[in-house]
C-alpha positions in Angstrom: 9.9 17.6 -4.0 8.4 14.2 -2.4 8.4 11.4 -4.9 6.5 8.4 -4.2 7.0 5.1 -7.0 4.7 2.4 -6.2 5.7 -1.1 -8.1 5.2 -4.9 -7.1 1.4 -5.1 -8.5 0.4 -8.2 -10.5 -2.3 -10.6 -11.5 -2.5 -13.3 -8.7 -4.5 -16.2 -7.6 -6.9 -16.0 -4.5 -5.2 -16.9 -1.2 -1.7 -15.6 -2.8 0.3 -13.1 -1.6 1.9 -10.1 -3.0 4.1 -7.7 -1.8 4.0 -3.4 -2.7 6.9 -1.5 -2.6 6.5 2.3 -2.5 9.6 4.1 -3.5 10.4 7.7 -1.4 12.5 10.4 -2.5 12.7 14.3 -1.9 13.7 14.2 1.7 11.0 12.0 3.5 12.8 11.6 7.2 10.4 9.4 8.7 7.3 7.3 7.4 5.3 8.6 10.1 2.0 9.4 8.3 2.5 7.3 5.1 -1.3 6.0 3.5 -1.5 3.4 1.7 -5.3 3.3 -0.5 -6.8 1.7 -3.3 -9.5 2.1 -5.1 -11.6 -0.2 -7.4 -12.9 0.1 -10.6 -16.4 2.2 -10.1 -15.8 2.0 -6.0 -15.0 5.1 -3.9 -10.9 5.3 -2.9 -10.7 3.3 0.5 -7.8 3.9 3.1 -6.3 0.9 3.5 -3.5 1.4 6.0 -2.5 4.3 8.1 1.5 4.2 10.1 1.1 6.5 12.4 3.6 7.5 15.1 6.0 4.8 16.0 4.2 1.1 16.1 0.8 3.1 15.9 -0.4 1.2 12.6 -4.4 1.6 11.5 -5.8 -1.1 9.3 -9.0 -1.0 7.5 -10.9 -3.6 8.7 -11.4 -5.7 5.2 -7.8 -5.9 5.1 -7.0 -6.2 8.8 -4.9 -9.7 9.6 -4.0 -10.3 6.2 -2.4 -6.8 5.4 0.8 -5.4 7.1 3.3 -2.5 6.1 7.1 -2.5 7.1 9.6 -0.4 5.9 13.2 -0.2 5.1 14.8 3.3 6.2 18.1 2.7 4.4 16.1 2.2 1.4 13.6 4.5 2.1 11.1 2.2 0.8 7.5 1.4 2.5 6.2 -2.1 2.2 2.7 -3.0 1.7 2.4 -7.5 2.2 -0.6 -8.5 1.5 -1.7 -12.4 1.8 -4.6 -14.2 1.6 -6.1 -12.7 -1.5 -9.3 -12.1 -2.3 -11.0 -10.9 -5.7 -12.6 -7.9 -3.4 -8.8 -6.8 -2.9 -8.4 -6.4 -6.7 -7.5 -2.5 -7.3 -4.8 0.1 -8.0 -3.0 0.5 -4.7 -1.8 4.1 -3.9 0.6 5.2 -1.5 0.2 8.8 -0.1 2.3 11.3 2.0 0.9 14.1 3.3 -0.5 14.8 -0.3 2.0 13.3 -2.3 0.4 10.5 -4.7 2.7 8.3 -6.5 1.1 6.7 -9.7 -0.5 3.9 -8.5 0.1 -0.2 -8.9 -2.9 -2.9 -10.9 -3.4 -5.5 -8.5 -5.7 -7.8 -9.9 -6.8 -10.9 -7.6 -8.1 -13.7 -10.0 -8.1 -17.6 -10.8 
């Protein structure tokens, strides 16, 4: 069975930078199709990035330039680094595999 663990959420200052980790187990081979969302208090869930196939990466444009996901395959870990803050980006952040949710991490962007 997938697992997914998100962690690395925290209260930060706008124009800081944070970095999500999302945690696999259960056999994932490959991050090929791993979601990243969020969604806001009273707001709809937005997709926030998309890794496709190989360097095929999809950004949501209010995020685009200032988001980026990497991963670590040893550690079967997916990175979300985010920088240049903004209160807008204040949510819980989701990662998602083909259905699999993992709990979800506060990031709360706020002076």
């Amino acid at each position: 069975q997938v697992r997914l663990v998100e962690s690395g959420g925290g209260l930060v200052q706008p124009g800081g930078s944070l970095r999500l980790s999302c945690a696999t187990s259960g056999g994932i081979v490959s991050f090929n199709g791993m979601r990243w969302w969020r969604q806001a208090p009273g707001k709809q869930r937005e997709l926030v990035a998309v890794r496709l196939r190989g360097d095929d990466i999809t950004y949501a444009d209010s995020v685009k330039g200032r988001f980026i996901i990497s991963e670590d395959n040893a550690e079967k870990t997916m990175y979300l680094q985010m920088t240049s803050l903004k209160p807008d980006d204040t949510a819980v952040y989701y990662c998602e595999y083909y259905g699999w949710w993992g709990q979800g991490t506060q990031v709360t962007v706020s002076s």
